[in-house]
C-alpha positions as CSV (number, residue, x, y, z in Angstrom):
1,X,-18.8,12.6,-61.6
2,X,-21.4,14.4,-59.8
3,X,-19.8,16.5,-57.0
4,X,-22.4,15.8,-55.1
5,X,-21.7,12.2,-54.2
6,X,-21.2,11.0,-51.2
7,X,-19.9,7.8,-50.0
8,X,-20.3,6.4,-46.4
9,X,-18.5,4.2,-44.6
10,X,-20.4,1.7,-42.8
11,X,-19.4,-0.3,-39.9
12,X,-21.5,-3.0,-37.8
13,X,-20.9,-4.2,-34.6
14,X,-23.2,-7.3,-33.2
15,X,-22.8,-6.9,-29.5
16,X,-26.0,-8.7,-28.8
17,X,-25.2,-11.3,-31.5
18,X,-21.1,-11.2,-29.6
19,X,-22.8,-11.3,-26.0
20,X,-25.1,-14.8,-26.9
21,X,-22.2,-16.7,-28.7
22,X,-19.8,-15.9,-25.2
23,X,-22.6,-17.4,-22.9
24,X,-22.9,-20.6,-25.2
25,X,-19.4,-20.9,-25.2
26,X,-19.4,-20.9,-21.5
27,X,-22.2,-22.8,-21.4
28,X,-20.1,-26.1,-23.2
29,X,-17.1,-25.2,-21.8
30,X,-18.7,-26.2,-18.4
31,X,-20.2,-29.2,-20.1
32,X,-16.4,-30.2,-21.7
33,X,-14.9,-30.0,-18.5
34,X,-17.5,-32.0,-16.5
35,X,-17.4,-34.7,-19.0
36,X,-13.8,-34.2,-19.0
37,X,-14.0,-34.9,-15.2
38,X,-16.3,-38.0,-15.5
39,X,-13.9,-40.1,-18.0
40,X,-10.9,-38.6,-16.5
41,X,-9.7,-41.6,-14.3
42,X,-10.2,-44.1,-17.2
43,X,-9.0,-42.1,-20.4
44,X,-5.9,-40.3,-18.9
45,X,-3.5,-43.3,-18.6
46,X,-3.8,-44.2,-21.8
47,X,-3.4,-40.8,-23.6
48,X,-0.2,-40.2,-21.4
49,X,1.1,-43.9,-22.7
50,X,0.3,-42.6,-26.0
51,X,2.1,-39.4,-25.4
52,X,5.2,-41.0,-23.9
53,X,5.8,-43.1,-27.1
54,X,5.1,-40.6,-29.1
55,X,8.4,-39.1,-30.9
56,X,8.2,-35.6,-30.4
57,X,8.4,-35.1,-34.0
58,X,4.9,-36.7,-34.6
59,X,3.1,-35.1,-32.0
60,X,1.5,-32.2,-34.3
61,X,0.1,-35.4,-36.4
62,X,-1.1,-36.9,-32.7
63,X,-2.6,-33.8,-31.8
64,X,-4.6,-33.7,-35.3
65,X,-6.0,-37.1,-34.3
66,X,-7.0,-36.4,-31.0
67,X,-11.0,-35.8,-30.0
68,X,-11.9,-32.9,-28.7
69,X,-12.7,-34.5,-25.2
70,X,-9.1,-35.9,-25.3
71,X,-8.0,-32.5,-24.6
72,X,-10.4,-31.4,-22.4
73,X,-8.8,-34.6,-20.5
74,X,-5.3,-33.6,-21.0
75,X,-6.0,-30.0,-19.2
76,X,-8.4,-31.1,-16.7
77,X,-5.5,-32.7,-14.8
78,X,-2.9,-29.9,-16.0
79,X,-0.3,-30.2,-15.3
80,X,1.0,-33.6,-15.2
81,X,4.1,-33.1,-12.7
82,X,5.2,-36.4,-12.0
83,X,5.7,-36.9,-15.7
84,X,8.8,-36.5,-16.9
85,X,10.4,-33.4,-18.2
86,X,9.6,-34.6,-22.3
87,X,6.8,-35.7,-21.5
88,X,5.5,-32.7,-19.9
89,X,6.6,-31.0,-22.8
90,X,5.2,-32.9,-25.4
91,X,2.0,-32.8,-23.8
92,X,2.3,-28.7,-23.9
93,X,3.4,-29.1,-27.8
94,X,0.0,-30.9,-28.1
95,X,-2.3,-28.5,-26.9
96,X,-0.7,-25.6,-28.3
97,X,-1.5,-27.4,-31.6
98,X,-5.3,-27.5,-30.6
99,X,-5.1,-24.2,-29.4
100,X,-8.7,-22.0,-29.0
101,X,-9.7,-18.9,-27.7
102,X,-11.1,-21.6,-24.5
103,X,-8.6,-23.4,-24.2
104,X,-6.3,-20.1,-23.5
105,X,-8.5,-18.8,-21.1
106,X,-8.8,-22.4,-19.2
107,X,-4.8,-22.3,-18.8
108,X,-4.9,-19.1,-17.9
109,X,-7.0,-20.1,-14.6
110,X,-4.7,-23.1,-13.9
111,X,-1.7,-20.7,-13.9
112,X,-3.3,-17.5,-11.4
113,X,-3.5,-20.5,-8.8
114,X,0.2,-22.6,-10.1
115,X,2.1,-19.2,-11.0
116,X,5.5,-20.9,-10.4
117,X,5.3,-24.3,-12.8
118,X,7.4,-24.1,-15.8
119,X,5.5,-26.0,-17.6
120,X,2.4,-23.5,-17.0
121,X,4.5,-20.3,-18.4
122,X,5.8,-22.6,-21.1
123,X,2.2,-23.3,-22.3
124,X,1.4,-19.8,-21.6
125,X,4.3,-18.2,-24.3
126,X,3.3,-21.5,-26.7
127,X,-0.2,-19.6,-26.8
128,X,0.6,-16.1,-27.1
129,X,3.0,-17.1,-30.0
130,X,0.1,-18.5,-31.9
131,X,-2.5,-16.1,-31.1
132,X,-1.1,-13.4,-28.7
133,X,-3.9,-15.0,-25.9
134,X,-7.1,-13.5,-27.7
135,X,-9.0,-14.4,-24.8
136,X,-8.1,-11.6,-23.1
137,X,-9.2,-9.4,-26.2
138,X,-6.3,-7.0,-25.8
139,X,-6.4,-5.1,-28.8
140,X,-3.5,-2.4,-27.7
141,X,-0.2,-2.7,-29.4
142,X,1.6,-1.0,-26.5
143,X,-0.2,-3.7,-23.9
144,X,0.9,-6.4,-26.3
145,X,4.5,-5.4,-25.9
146,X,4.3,-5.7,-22.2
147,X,2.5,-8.6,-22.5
148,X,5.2,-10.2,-24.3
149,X,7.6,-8.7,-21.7
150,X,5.9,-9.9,-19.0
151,X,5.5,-13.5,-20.5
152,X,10.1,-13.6,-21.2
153,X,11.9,-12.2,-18.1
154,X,14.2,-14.3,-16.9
155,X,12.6,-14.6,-13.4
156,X,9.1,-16.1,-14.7
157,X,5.8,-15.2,-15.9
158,X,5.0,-14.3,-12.5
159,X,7.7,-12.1,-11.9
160,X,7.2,-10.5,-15.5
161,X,3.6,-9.8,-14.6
162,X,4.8,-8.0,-11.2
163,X,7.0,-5.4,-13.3
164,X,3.9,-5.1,-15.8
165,X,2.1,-3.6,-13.0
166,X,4.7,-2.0,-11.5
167,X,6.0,0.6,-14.5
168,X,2.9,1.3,-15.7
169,X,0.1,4.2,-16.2
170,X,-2.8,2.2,-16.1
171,X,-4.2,1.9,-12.4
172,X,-4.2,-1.4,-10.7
173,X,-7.8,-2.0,-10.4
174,X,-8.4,-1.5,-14.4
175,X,-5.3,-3.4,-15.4
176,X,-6.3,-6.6,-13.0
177,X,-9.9,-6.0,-14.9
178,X,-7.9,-5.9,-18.2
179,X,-5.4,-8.8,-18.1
180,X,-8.6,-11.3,-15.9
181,X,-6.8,-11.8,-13.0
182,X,-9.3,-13.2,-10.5
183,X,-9.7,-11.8,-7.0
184,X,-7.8,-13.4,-4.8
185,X,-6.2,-15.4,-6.3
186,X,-2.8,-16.7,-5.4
187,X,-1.3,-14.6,-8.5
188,X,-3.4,-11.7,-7.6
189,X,-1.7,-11.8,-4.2
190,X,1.4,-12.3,-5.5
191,X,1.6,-9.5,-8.1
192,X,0.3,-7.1,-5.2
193,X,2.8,-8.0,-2.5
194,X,5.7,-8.0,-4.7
195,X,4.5,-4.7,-6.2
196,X,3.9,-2.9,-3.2
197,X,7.6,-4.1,-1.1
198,X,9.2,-2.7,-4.7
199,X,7.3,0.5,-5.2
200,X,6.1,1.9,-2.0
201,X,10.0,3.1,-1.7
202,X,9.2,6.0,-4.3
203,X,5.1,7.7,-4.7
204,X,4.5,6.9,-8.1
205,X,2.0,4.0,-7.7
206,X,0.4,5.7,-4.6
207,X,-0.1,8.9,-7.1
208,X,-1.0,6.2,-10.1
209,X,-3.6,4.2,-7.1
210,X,-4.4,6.9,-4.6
211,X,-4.0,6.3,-1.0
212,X,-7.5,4.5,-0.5
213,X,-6.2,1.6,-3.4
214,X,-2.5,1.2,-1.4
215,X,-4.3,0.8,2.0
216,X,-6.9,-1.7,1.2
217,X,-4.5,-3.8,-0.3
218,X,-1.9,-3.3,2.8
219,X,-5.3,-4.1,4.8
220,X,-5.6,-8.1,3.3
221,X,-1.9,-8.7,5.1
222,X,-1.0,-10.2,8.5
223,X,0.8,-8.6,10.3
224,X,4.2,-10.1,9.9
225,X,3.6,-9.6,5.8
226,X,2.2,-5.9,7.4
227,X,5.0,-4.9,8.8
228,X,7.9,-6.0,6.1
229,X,5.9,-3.7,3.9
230,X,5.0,-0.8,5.9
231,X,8.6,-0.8,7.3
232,X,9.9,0.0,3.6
233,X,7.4,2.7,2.9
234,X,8.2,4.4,6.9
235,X,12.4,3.8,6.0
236,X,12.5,5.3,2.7
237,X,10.6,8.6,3.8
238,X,10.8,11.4,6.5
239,X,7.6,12.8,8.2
240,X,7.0,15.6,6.0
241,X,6.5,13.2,2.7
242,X,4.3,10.4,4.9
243,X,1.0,9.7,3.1
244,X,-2.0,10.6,5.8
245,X,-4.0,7.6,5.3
246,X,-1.4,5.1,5.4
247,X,0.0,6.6,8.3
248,X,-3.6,7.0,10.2
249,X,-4.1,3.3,8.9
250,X,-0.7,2.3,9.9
251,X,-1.0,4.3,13.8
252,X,-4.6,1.7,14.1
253,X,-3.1,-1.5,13.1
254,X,0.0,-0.5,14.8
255,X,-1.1,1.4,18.0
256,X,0.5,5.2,18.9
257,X,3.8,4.1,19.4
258,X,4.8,6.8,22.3
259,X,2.0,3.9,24.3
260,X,3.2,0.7,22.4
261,X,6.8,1.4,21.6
262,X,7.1,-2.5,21.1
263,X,4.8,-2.9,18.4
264,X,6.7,-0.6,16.2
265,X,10.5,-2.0,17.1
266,X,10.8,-4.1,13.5
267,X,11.4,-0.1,12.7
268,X,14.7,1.3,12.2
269,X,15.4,3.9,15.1
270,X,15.5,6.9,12.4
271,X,12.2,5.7,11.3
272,X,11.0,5.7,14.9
273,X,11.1,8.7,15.5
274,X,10.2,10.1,11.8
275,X,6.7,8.5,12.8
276,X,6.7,10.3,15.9
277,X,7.3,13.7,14.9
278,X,4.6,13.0,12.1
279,X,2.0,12.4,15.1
280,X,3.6,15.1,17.1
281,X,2.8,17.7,13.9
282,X,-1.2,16.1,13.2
283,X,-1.6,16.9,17.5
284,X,-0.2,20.4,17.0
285,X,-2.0,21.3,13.9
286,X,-4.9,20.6,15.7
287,X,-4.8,22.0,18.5
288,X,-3.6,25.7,16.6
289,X,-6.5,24.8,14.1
290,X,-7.6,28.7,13.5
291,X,-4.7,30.0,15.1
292,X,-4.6,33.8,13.6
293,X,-0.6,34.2,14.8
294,X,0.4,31.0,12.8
295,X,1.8,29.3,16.2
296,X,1.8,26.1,14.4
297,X,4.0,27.5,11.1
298,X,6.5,28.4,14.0
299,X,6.8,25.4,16.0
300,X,7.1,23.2,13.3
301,X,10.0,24.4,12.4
302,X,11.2,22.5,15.9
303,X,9.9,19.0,15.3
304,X,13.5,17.4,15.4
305,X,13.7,18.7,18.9
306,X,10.6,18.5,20.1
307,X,10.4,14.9,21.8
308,X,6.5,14.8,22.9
309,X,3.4,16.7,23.2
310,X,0.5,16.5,25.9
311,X,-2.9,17.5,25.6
312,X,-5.1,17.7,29.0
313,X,-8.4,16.0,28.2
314,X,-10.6,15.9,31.2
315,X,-13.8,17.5,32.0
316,X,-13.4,20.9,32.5
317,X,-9.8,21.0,31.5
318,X,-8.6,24.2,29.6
319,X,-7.3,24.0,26.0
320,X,-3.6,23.2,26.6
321,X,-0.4,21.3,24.7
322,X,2.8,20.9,26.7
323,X,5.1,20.8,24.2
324,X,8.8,18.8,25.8
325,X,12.0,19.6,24.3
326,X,15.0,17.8,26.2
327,X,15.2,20.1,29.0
328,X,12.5,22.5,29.0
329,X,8.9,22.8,28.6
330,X,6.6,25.1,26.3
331,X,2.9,25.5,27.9
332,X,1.0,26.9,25.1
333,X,-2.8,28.1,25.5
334,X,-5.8,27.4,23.0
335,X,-6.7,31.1,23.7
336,X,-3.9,33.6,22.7
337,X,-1.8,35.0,25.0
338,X,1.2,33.6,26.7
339,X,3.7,31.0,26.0
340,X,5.0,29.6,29.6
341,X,8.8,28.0,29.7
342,X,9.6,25.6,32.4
343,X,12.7,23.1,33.2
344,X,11.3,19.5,32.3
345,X,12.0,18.5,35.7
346,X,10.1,21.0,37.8
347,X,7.7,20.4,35.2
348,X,6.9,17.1,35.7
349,X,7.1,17.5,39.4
350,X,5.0,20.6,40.4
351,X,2.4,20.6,37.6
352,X,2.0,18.1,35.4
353,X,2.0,15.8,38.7
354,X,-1.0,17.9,39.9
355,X,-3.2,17.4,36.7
356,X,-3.8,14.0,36.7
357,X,-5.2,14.6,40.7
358,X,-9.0,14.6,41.9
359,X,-8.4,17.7,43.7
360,X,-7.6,18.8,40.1
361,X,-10.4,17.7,38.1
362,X,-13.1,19.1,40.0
363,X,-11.7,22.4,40.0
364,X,-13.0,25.2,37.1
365,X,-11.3,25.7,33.9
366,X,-10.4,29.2,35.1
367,X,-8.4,28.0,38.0
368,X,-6.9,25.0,36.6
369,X,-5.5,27.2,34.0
370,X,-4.2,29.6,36.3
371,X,-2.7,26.5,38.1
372,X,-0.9,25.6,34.9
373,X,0.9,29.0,35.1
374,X,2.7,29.2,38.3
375,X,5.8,31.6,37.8
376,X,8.2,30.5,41.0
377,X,11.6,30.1,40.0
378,X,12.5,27.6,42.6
379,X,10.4,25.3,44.1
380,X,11.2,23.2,46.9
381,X,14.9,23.6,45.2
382,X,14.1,22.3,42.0
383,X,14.7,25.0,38.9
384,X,10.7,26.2,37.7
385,X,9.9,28.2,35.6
386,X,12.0,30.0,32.8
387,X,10.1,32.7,31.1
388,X,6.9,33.6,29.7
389,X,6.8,35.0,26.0
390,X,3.8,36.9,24.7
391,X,2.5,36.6,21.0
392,X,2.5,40.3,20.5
393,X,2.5,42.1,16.8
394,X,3.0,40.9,13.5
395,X,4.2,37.2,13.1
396,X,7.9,38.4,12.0
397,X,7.8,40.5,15.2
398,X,6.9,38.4,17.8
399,X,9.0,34.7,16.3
400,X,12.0,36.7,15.9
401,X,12.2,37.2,19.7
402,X,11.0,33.7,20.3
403,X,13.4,32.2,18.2
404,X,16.7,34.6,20.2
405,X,15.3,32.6,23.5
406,X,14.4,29.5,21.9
407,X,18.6,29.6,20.7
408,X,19.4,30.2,24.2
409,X,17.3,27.3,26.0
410,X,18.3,24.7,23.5
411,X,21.9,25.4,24.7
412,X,21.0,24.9,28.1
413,X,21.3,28.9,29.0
414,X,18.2,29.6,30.7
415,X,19.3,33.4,32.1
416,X,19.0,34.8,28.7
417,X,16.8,37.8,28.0
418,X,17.0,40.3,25.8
């Protein structure tokens, strides 16, 4: 043999030839079905009287004899529910017997919008038995098998197609793509509303969808439907593992619950307040956005005792967070510098009253901070101010004295210093 013979392996794929034969068979399909429609009303009560009489035995040889418009007949008014129980199943053992790539893919439609009739997922498995539903020309063996789980569990086709998107790699969007499942339809809602109340307890399918995916979907819901999600994601979950975008989308459908506690009272109380110390951290990070002493690395560590934050937002106003604990206040500054400590009580009652005044907002930025720093220890006989703490030297340095005080105050001992 000459060594220098080569042999080559050929393949040919006619996608063109592929694309022109799908369009033709759509093209009759339509035609079937509409003549299908038209002779309906006359041709259907006999075929069922043929069906009923029919041993079941003989119904292979019946479907044999059949035209093709008799079947188109049979499906365009699938299924038959007030037949009886054999005969709705001899009429499924009849078209399974003229089973075709069309046919398939017609039952398929009638079961995304009657997902819970027996006789549906019965006609269903009859077809992936024979051909293992070529229509959706699934050519992974591994898809297959889930197919075929999908199509058994004990709980319904429906059911089995939830779990098939549940435990799997492929992302939603592809495997709705994959499997046909029409847009809104009422198995498409399904699926996604069953997935989403049994998954959103752990992050796999957020990290398999992304965050964008998981909130468009929770975006279709009312918000009763809303709510009995979003309230197993917030449950299973404490602020620190919340997902941003769910929880910004959750804080506009919702409202800020420290303005609209009510809206958010389906929540348990632990959950509550795991939202509001997620809100409390976003308004701190922001406001120590740039902060070269890490104040916000510090005071998170606080966030189970720190009940709410204020933020002055007027014209003029200075760049300020009160930041409440149970019984004191914490006045940080934008600018570096001080932290002021007041009792929450004198607080409230000899400046925070003052800020929301006209006197107040027409005064400078200069002098409305220096009116948020007022160092009396008793005012009118109400306990003031506390202490005032510098940020001074490295970041070890300086929280290591904050935190000695910090001990202190948060066992109500205010005369503490060092």
């Amino acid at each position: 043999m000459d060594n220098n013979t080569y042999i080559f392996n050929f393949t040919f794929t006619p996608k063109k030839l592929s694309e022109a034969r799908k369009q033709v068979q759509k093209r009759y399909e339509d035609i079937d079905l509409l003549t299908a429609s038209q002779i309906s009303g006359m041709r259907l009560p006999k075929l069922l009287e043929l069906i009923r009489r029919t041993p079941e035995a003989e119904i292979e040889a019946l479907a044999l004899q059949l035209k093709k418009t008799d079947i188109m007949v049979l499906l365009y008014q699938f299924p038959h529910n007030t037949e009886s129980n054999d005969t709705q199943k001899k009429i499924n053992l009849l078209i399974s017997h003229r089973y075709n790539s069309m046919i398939g893919n017609y039952v398929w439609g009638i079961f995304q919008h009657d997902y819970q009739n027996i006789f549906v997922h019965d006609l269903l498995r009859r077809f992936f038995a024979v051909e293992r539903f070529d229509f959706l020309s699934i050519n992974n063996d591994a898809m297959i098998k889930r197919l075929t789980d999908a199509l058994t569990n004990k709980s319904g086709v429906a059911h089995g197609l939830v779990h098939l998107f549940m435990d799997g790699n492929m992302k939603t969007e592809q495997l709705l793509k994959t499997i046909k499942i029409k847009s809104e339809s009422p198995i498409e809602d399904f699926i996604m509303y069953q997935m989403l109340r049994e998954c959103l307890k752990k992050d796999d399918v957020i990290r398999r969808d992304g965050e964008s995916f998981i909130c468009q979907l929770l975006d279709r819901y009312p918000m009763h439907q809303y709510q009995n999600i979003i309230k197993i994601y917030l449950e299973a979950r404490d602020h620190e593992h919340f997902h941003p975008k769910i929880l910004e989308q959750a804080i506009i459908r919702l409202h800020d619950p420290r303005e609209r506690m009510a809206d958010w009272a389906f929540l348990s109380e632990s959950a509550f307040n795991e939202v509001n110390r997620w809100l409390l951290e976003i308004e701190l990070k922001k406001f120590f956005e740039g902060d070269t002493n890490r104040r916000f690395e510090y005071w998170k560590k606080y966030f189970h005792y720190i009940s709410n934050v204020v933020q002055l937002k007027g014209r003029n106003d200075p760049k300020v967070a009160f930041i409440y604990f149970n019984e004191f206040v914490v006045v940080e500054f934008g600018d570096m510098g001080a932290s002021y400590f007041y009792h929450k009580r004198g607080f409230d009652r000899f400046i925070l009253s003052q800020t929301t005044g006209t006197e107040f907002a027409g005064k400078s930025t200069r002098v409305k901070e220096s009116l948020l720093k007022i160092t009396d220890k008793i005012r009118n006989g109400e306990s003031l101010f506390i202490n005032r703490l510098r940020h001074i030297g490295p970041y070890e340095t300086w929280t290591a004295k904050f935190t000695h005080h910090m001990q202190e105050y948060l066992d109500g001992y205010y005369d503490y210093s060092e």
